[in-house]
C-alpha positions as CSV (number, residue, x, y, z in Angstrom):
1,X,82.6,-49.8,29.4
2,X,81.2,-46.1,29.5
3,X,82.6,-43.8,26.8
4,X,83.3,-40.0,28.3
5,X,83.3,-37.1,26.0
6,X,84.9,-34.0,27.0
7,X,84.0,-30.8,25.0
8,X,86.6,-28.1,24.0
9,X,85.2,-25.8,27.0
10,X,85.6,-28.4,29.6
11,X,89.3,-29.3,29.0
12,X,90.0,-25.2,28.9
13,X,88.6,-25.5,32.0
14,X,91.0,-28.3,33.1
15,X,93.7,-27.5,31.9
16,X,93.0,-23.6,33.1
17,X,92.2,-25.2,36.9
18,X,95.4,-27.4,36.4
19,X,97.8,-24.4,36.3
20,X,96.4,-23.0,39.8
21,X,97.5,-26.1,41.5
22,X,100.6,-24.7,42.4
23,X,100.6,-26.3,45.7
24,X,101.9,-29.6,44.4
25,X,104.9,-28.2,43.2
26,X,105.6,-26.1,46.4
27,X,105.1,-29.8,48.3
28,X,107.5,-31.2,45.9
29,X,110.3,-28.2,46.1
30,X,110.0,-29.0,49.9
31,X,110.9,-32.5,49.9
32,X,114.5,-32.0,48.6
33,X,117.2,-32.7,50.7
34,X,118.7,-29.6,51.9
35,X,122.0,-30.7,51.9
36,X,122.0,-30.6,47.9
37,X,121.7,-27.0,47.3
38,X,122.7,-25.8,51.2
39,X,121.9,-21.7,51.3
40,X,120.0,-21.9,48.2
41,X,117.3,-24.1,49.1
42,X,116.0,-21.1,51.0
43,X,116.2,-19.4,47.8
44,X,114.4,-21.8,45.8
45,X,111.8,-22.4,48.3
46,X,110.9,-18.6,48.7
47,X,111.0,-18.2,44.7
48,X,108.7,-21.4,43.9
49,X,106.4,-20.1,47.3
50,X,106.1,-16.4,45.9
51,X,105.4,-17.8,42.3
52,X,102.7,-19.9,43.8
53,X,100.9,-17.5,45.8
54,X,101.2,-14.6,43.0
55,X,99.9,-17.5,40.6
56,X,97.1,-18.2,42.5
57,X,96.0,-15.0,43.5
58,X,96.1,-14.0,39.6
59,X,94.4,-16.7,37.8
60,X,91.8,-17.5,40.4
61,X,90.6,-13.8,40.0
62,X,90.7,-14.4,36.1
63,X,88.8,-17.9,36.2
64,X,85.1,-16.3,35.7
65,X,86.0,-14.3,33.6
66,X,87.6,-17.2,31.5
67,X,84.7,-19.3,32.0
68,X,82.1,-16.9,30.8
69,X,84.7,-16.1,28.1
70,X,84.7,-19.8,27.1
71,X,81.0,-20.2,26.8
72,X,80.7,-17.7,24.0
């Protein structure tokens, strides 16, 4: 069995890619019954849908920056 080391720079790098993945939880929001929250689910799915692509749109722009940051 193969032992894997992962330095400090590649799990910031994980865990920085991890939080962009925000269309998992936009998947997930839309697999809720509707009949649960009625009128709000359109609420809920525009909120999580904005947060996503504002989210996105943000940290990808940041992510060289972080990376060169990170291998100082």
């Amino acid at each position: 069995m193969e032992n894997w080391v992962v330095s400090r720079y590649e799990i910031n790098i994980i865990s920085f890619a991890g939080v962009i993945r925000g269309s998992v939880t936009f998947a997930l929001i839309s697999s809720i019954d509707v009949m649960d929250f009625g009128q709000g689910m359109l609420v809920i799915e525009s909120s999580v849908l904005a947060i996503v692509i504002i989210t996105t749109i943000l940290l990808e722009t940041v992510m060289p920056a972080f990376i060169i940051f990170n291998l100082d």
